[in-house]
ZANUBA-288419 format. One record per atom (N, C-alpha, C, O): x, y, z. Coordinates in steps of 0.2 Angstrom, whole numbers, padded with zeros to 4 digits, always signed. Layout:
N
XYZ
...
END
This chain:
299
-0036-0041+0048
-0037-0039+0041
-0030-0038+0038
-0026-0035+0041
-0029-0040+0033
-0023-0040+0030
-0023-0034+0021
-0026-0034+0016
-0017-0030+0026
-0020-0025+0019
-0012-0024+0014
-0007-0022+0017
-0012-0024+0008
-0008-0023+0004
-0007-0017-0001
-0011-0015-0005
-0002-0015+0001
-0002-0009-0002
+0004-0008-0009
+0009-0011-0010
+0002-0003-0011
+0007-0004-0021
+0012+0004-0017
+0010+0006-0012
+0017+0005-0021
+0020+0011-0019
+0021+0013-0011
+0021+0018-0008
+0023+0005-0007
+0023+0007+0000
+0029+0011+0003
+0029+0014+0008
+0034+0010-0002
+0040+0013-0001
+0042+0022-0004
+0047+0025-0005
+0034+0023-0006
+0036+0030-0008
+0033+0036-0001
+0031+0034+0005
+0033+0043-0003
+0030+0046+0001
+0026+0045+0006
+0027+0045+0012
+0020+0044+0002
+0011+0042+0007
+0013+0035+0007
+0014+0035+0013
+0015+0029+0005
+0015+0024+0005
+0019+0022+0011
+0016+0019+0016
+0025+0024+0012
+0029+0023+0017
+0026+0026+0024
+0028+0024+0030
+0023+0031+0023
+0019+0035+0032
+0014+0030+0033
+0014+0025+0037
+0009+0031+0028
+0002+0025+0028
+0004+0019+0030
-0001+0017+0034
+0010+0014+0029
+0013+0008+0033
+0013+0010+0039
+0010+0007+0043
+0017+0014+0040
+0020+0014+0047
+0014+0017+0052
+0015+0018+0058
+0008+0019+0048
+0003+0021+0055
+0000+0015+0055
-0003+0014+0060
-0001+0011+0051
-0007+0004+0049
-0004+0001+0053
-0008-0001+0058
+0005-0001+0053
+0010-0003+0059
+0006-0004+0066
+0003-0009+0069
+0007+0002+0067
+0006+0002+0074
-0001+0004+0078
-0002+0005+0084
-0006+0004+0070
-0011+0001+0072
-0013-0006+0072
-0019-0008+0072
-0006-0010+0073
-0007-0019+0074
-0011-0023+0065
-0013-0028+0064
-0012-0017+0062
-0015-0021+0055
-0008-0024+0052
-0002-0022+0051
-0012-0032+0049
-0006-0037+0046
-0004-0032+0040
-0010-0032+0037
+0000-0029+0037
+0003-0025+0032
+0008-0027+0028
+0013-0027+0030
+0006-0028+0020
+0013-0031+0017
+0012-0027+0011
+0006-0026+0008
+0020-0024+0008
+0018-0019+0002
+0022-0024-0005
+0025-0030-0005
+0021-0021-0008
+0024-0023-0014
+0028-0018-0019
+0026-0013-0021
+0034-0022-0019
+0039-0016-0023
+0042-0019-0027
+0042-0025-0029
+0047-0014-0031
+0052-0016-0037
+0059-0018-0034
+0063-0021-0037
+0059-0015-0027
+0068-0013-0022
+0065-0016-0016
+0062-0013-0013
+0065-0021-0015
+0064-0024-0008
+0072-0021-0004
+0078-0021-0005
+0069-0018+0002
+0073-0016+0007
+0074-0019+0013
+0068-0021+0015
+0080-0019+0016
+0082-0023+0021
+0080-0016+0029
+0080-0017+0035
+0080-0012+0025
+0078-0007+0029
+0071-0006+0032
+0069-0003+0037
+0069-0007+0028
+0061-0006+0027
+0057-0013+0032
+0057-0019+0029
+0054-0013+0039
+0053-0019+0043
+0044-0020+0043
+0041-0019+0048
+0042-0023+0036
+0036-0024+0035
+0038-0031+0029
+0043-0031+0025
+0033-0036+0030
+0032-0038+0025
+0034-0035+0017
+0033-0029+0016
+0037-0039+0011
+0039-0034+0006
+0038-0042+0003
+0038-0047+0006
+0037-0040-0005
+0034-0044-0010
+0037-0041-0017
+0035-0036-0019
+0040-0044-0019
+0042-0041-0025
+0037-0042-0031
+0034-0047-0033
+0037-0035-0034
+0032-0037-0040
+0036-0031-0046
+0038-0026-0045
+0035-0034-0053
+0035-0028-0057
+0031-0028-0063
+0035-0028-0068
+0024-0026-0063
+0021-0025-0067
+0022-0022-0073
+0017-0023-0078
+0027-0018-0075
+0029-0019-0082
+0032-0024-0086
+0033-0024-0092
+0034-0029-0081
+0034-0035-0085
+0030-0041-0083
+0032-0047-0084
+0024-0039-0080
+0019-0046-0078
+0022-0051-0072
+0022-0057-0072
+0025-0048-0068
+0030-0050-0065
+0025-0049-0057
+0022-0043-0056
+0024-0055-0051
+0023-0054-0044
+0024-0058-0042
+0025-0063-0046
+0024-0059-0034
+0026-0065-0031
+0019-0065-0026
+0017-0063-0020
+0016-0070-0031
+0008-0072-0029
+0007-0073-0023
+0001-0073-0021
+0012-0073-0019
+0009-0076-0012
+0008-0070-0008
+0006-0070-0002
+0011-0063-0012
+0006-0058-0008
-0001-0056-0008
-0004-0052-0004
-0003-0059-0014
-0012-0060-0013
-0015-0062-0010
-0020-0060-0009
-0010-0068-0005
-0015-0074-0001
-0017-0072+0006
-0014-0072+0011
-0025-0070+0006
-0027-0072+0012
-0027-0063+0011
-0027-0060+0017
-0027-0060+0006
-0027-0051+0006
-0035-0048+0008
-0040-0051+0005
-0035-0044+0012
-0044-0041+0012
-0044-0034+0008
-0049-0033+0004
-0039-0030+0009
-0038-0025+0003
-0032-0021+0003
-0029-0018+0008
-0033-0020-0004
-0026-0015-0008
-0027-0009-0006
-0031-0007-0003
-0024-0005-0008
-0021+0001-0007
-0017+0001-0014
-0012-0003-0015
-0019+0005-0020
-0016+0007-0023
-0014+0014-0025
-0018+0018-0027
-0004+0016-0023
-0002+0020-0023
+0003+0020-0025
+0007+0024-0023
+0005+0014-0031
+0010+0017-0036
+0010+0020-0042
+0005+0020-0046
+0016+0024-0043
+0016+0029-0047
+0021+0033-0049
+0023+0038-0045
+0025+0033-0056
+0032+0037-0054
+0029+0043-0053
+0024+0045-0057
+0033+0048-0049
+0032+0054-0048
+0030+0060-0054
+0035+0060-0058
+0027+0062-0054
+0021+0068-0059
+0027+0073-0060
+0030+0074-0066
+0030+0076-0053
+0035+0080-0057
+0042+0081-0056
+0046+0086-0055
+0045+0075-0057
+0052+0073-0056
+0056+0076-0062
+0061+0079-0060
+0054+0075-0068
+0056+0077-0075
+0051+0080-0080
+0045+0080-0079
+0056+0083-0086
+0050+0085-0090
+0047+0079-0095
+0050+0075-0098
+0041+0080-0094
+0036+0077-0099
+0036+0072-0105
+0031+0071-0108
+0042+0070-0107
+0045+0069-0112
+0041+0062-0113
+0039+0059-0109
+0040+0060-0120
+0036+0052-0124
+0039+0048-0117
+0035+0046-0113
+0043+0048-0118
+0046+0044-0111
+0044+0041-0105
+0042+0036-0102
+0044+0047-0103
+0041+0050-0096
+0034+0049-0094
+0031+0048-0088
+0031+0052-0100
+0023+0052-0101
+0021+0043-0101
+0016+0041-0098
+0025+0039-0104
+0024+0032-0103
+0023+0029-0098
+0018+0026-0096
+0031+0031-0094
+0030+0028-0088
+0026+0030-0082
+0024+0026-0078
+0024+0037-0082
+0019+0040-0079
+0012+0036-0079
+0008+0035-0074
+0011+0035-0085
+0004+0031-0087
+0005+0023-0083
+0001+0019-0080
+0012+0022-0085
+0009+0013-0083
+0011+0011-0078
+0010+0006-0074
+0015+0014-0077
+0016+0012-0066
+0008+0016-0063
+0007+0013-0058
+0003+0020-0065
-0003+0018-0062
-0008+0016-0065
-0012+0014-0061
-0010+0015-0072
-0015+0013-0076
-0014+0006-0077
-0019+0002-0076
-0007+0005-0080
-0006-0002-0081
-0005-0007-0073
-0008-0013-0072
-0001-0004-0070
+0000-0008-0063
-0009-0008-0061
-0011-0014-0061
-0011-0006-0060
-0018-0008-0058
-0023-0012-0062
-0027-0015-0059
-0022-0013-0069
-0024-0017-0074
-0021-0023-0072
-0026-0027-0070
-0016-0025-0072
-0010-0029-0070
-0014-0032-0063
-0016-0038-0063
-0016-0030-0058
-0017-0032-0052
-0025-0035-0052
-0026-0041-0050
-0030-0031-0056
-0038-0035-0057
-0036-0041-0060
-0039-0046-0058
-0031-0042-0066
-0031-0048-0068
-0027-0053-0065
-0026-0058-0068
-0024-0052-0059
-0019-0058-0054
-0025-0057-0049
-0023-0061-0046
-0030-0055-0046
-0033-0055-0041
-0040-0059-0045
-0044-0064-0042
-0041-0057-0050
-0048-0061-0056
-0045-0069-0057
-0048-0074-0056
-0037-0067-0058
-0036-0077-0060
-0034-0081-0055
-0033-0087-0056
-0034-0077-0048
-0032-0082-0044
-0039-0083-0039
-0039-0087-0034
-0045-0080-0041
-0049-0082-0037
-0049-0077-0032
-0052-0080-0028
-0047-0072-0029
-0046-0070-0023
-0053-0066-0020
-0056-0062-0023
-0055-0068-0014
-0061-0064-0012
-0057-0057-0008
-0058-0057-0002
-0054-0053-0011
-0053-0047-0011
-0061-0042-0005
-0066-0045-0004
-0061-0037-0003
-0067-0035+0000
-0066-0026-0001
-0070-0021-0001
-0059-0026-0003
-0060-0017-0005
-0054-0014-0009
-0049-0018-0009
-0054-0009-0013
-0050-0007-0016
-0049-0001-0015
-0054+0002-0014
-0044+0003-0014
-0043+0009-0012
-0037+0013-0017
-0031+0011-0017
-0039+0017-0021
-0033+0020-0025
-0032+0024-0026
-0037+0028-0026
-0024+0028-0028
-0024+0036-0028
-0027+0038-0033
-0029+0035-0037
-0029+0043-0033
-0029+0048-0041
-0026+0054-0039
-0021+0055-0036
-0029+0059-0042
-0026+0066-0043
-0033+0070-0043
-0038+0068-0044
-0029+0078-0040
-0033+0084-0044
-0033+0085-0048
-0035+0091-0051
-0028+0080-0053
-0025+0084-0061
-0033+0081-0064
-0034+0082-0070
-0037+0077-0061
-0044+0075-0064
-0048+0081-0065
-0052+0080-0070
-0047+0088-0063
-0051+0093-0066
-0046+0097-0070
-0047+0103-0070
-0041+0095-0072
-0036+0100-0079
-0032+0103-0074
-0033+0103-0068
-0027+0104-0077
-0020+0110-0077
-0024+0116-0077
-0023+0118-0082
-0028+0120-0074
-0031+0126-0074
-0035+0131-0070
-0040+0128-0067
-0034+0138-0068
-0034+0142-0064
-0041+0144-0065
-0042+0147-0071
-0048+0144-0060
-0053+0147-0062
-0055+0149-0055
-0052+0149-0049
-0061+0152-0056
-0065+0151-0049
-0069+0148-0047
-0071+0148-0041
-0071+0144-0052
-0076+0138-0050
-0072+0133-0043
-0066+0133-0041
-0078+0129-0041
-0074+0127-0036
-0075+0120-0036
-0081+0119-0034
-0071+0113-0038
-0073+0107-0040
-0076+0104-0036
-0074+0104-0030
-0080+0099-0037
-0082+0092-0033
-0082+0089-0034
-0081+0090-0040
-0081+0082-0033
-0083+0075-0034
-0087+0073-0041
-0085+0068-0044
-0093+0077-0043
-0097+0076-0048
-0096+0080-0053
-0101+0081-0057
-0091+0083-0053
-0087+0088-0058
-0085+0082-0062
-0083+0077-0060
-0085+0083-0070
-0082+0079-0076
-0073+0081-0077
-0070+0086-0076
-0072+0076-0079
-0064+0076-0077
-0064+0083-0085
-0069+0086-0088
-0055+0084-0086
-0055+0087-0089
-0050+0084-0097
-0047+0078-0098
-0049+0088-0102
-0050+0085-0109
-0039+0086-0109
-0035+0085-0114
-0036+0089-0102
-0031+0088-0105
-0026+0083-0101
-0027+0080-0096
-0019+0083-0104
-0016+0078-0100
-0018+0072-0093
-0019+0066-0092
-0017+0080-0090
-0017+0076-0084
-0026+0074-0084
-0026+0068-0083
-0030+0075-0084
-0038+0073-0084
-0038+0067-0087
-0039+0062-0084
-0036+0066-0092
-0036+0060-0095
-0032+0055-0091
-0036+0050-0090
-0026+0054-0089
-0022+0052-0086
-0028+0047-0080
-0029+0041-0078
-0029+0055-0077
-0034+0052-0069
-0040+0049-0072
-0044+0047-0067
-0043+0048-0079
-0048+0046-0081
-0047+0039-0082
-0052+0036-0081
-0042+0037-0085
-0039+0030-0085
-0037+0026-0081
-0037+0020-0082
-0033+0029-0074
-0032+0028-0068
-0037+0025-0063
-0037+0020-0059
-0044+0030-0064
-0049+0028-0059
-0053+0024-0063
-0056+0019-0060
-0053+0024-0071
-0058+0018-0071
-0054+0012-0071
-0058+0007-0073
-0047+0009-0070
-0044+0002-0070
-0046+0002-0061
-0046-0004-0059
-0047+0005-0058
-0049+0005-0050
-0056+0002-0052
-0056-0004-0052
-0062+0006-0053
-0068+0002-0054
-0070-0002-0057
-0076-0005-0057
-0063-0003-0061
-0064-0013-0062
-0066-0017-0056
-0072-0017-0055
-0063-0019-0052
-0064-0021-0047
-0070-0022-0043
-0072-0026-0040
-0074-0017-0044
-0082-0019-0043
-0084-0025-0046
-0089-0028-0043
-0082-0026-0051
-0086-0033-0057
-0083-0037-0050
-0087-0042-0049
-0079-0037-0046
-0073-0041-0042
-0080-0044-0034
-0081-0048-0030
-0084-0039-0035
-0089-0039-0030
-0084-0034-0024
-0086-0035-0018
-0079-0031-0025
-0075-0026-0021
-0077-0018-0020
-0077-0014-0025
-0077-0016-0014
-0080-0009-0013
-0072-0005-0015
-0067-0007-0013
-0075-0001-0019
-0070+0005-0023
-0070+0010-0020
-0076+0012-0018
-0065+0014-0018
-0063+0021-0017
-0056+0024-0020
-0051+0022-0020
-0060+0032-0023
-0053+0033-0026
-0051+0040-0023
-0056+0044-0022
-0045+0042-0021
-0045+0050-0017
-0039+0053-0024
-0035+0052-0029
-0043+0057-0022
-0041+0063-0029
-0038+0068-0025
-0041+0073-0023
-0028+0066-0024
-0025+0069-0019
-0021+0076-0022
-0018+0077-0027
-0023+0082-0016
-0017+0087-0019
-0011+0086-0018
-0009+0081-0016
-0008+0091-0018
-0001+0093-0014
+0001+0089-0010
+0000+0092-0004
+0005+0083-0008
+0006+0082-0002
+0012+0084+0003
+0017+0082+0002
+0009+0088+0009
+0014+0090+0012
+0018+0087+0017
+0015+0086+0022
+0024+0083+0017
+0028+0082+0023
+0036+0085+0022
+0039+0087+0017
+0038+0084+0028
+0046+0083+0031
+0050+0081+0029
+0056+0083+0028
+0047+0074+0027
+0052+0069+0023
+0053+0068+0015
+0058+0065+0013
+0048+0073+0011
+0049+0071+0005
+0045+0077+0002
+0043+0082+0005
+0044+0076-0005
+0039+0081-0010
+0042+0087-0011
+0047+0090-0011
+0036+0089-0012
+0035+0098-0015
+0040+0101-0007
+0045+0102-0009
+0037+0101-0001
+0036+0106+0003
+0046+0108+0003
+0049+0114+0003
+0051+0100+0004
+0057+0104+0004
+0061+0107+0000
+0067+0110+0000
+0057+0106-0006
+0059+0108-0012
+0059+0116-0011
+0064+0120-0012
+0054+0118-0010
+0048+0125-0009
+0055+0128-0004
+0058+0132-0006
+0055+0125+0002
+0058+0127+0007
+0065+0130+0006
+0066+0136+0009
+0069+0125+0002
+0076+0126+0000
+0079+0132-0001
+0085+0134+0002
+0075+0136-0007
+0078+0144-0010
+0075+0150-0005
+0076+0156-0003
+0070+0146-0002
+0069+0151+0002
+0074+0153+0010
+0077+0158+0012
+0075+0147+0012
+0079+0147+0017
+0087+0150+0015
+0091+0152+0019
+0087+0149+0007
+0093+0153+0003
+0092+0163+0002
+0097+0166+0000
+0087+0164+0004
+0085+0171+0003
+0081+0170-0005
+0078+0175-0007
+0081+0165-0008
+0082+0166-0015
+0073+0162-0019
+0072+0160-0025
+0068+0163-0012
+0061+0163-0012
+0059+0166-0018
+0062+0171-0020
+0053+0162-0022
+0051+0167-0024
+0041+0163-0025
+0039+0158-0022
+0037+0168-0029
+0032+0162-0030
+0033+0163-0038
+0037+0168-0041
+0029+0157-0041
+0027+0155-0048
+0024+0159-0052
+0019+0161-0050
+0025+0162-0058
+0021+0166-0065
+0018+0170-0062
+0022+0175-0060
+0011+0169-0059
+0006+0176-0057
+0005+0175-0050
+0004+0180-0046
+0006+0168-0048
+0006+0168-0042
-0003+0168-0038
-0005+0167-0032
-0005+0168-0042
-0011+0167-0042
-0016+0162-0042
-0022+0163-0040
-0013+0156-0045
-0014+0149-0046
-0016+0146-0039
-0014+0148-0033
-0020+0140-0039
-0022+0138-0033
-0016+0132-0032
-0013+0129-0036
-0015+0132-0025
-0012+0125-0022
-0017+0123-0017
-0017+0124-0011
-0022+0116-0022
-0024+0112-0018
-0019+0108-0013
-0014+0106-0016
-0018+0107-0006
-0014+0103-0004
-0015+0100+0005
-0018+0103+0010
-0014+0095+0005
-0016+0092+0012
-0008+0087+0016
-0003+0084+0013
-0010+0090+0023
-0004+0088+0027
-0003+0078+0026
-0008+0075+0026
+0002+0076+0026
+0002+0069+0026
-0002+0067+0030
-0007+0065+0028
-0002+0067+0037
-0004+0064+0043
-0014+0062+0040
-0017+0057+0040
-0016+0068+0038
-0021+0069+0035
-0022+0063+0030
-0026+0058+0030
-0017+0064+0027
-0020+0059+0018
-0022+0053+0021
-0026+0049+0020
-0017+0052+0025
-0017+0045+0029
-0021+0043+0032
-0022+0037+0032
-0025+0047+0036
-0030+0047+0041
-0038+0045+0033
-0042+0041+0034
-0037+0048+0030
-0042+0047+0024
-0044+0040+0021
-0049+0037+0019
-0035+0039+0021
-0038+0030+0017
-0037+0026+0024
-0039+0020+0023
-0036+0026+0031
-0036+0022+0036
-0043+0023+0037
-0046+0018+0040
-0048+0028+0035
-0055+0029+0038
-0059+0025+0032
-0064+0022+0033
-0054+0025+0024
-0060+0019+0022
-0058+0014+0020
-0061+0011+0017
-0050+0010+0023
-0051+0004+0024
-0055+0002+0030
-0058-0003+0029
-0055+0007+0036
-0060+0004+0041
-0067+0003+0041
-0071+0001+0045
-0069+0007+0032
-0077+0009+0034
-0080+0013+0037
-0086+0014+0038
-0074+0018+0040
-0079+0025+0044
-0081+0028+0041
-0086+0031+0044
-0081+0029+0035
-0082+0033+0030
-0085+0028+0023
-0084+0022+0022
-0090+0032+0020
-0090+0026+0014
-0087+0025+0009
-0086+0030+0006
-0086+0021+0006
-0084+0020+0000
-0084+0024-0006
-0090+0026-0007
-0081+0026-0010
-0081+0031-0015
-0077+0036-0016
-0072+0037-0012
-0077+0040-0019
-0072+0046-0022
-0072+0052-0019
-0077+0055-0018
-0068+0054-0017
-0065+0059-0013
-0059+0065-0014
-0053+0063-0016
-0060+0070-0013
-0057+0074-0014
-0050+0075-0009
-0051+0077-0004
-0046+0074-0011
-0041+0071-0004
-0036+0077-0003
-0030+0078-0004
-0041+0083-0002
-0038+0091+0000
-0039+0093+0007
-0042+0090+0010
-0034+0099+0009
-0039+0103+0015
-0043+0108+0013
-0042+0110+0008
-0048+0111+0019
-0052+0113+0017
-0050+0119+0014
-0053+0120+0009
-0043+0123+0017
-0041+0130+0015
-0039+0130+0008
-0034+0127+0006
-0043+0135+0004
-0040+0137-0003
-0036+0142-0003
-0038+0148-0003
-0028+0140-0004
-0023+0147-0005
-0020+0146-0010
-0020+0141-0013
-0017+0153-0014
-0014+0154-0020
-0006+0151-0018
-0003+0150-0012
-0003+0151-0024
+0006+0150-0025
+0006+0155-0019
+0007+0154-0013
+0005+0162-0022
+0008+0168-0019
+0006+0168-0014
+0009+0174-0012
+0002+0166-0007
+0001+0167-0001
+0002+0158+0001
+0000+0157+0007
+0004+0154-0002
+0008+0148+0001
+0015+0150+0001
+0019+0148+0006
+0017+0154-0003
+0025+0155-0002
+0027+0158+0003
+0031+0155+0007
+0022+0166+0005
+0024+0169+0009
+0023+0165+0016
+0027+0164+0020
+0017+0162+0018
+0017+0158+0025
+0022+0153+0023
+0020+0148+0027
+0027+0151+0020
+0034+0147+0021
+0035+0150+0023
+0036+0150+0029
+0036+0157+0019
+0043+0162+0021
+0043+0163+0029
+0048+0162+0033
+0037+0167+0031
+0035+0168+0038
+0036+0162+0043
+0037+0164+0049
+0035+0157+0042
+0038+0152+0047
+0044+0151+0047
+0046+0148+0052
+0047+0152+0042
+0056+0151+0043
+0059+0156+0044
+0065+0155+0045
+0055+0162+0046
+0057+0168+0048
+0061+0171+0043
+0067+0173+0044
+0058+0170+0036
+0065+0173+0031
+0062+0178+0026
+0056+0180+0028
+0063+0181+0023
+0062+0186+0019
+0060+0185+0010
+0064+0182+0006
+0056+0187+0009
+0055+0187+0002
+0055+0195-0002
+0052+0200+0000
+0060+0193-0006
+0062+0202-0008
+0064+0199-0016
+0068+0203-0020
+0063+0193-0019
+0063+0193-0026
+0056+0193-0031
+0051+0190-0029
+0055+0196-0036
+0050+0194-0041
+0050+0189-0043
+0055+0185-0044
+0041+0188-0043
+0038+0181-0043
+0044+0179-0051
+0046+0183-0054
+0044+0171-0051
+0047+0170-0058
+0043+0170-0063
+0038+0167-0063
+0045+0173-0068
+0040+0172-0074
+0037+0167-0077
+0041+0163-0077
+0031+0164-0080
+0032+0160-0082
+0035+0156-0087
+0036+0150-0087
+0037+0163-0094
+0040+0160-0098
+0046+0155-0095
+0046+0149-0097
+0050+0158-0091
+0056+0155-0090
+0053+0146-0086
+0057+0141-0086
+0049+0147-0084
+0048+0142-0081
+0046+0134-0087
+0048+0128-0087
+0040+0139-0092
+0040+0133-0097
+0046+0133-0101
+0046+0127-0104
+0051+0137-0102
+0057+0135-0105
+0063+0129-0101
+0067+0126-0104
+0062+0128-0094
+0064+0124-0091
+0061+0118-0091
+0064+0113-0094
+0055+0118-0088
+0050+0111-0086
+0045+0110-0094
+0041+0105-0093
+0046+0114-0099
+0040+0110-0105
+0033+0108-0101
+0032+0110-0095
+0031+0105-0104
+0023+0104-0104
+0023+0104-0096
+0017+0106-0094
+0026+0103-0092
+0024+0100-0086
+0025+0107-0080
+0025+0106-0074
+0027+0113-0084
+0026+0119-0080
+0017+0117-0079
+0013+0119-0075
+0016+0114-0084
+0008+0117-0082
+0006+0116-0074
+0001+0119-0071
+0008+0113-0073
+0004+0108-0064
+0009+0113-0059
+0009+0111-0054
+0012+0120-0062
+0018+0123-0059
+0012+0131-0059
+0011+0135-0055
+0010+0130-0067
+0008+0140-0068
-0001+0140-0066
-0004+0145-0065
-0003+0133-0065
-0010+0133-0065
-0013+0128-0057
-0009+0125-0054
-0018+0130-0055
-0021+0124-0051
-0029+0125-0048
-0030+0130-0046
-0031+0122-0048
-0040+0121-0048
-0041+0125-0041
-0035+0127-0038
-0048+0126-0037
-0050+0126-0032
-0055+0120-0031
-0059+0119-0035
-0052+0117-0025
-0055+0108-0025
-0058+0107-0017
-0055+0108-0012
-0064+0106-0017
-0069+0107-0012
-0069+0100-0008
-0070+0095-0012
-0067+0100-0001
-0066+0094+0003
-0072+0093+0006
-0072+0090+0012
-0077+0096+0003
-0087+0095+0008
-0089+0087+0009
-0091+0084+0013
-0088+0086+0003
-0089+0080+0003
-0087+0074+0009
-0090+0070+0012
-0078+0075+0010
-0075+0070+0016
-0078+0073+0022
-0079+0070+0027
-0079+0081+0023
-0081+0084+0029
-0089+0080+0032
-0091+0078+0037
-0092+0080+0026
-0100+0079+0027
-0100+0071+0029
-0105+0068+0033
-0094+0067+0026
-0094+0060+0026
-0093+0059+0037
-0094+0053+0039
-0092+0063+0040
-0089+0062+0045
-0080+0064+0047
-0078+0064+0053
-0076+0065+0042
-0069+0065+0043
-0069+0072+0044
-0072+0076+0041
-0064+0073+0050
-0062+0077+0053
-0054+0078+0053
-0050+0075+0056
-0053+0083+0047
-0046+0085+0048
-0042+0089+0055
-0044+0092+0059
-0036+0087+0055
-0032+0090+0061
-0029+0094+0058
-0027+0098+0062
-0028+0096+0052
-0024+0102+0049
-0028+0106+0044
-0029+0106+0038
-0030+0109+0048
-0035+0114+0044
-0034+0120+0039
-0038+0122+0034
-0029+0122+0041
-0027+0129+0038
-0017+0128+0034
-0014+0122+0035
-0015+0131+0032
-0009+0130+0028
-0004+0132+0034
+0001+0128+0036
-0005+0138+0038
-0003+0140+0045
-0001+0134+0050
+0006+0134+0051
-0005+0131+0053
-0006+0124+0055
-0002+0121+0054
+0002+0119+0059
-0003+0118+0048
+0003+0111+0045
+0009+0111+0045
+0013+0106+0046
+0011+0118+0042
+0019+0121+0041
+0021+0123+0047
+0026+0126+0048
+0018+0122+0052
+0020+0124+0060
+0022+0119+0061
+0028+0119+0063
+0017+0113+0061
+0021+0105+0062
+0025+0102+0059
+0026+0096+0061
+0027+0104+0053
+0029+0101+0047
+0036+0102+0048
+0040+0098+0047
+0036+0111+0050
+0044+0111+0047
+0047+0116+0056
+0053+0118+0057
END
């Protein structure tokens, strides 16, 4: 099986290769920076100007799509907001119409989404799969995203889309950011502190799309969480506890925080509770169950 994946060179992209690696699957990504460092097949593409080098189609059984500039690298700005949108709505547009015009018997499609599919917002309810997305930013965003994925059905191609939280690793993201001030004494948690952090261990996310390119699992949408729902303020403190450090600051306010980050504190002051029954019921069995667990192996 030969499988191609979009964003191989980012966080999940770059793990996902190297586990597909050395599970002997033929693997080739496609990028904007081909690296000499990087020891996988590499294909240059850049869909914001209509741009691939066709011959990573040839002979493809399925994608893997996971590009996407980073949600919270910067603030929100027309700019940002653009690009955000069309490295994954566009790039995926971009890909149904080079896989529709060359003919490709394609057999599945696999791509990311988000929790921002259920809004910027703190409740009790607890989301699933058959929860209607939400009417703000980021909802619309993942509304657009998933449905250039289920284009690909007209393709006769089995679709899945994982609606991932947090993702925690060693090498990259939220978690050494988190880490940083803490290991400074200078820890703190977010606004109220009560906000959820959906999030799951990399090794996890990975095991998620390797179970539905293999078909262990079936096809379709998925909440790409662990099972444990904690707040900011009891994710902060289990860092602080594993790094053996101390938290002795007030959470930071929120105002300060939307005067820094604008629109995009929201995904900082807010966060759903997102229900993973669906993969558990499917058969997937997570290895990191608790926030305890992950950050034990993690850091």
């Amino acid at each position: 099986m030969k499988i191609l994946i979009t964003g191989g060179s980012g966080l999940v992209g770059s793990s996902l290769t190297k586990v597909l690696l050395e599970m002997n699957y033929d693997v080739a990504i496609l990028t904007r920076y081909p690296s000499s460092d990087l020891d996988v097949n590499q294909y240059f593409w850049d869909p914001s100007k209509l741009l691939i080098d066709e011959g990573a189609l040839k002979g493809v059984d399925c994608i893997v799509h996971l590009a996407g500039t980073n949600i919270s690298d910067r603030r929100w700005t027309k700019k940002q907001k653009k690009e955000i949108y069309s490295s994954r709505v566009e790039s995926a547009e971009f890909l149904y119409q080079k896989i529709k015009e060359l003919d490709i018997p394609l057999k599945s499609f696999v791509s990311s989404s988000a929790v921002g599919w259920y809004g910027a917002i703190t409740s009790d309810q607890i989301y699933t799969e058959q929860d209607h997305n939400a009417n703000d930013y980021l909802g619309q965003l993942c509304t657009h995203w998933e449905a250039k994925a289920d284009q690909f059905i007209n393709l006769g191609c089995k679709v899945s889309r994982v609606r991932t939280g947090i993702v925690l690793s060693s090498k990259g993201g939220v978690l050494p950011k988190m880490m940083f001030p803490i290991n400074w004494f200078l820890g703190a948690a977010l606004g109220s502190g009560k906000q959820i952090i959906p999030w799951i261990h990399i090794d996890d996310l990975c095991a998620i799309y390797i179970n539905l390119i293999n078909e262990h699992i079936p096809s379709g949408v998925y909440n790409g969480v662990a099972p444990e729902i904690i707040t900011n303020n009891d994710f902060t403190c289990v860092i602080a506890e594993v790094l053996k450090k101390p938290l002795w600051l007030p959470n930071i306010p929120s105002w300060v925080l939307k005067i820094i980050f604008g629109e995009m504190s929201s995904i900082l002051l807010n966060g759903s509770r997102v229900s993973s029954n669906k993969l558990i019921q499917s058969g997937f069995q997570f290895k990191y169950l608790t926030i305890r667990s992950a950050l034990h192996n993690l850091i």
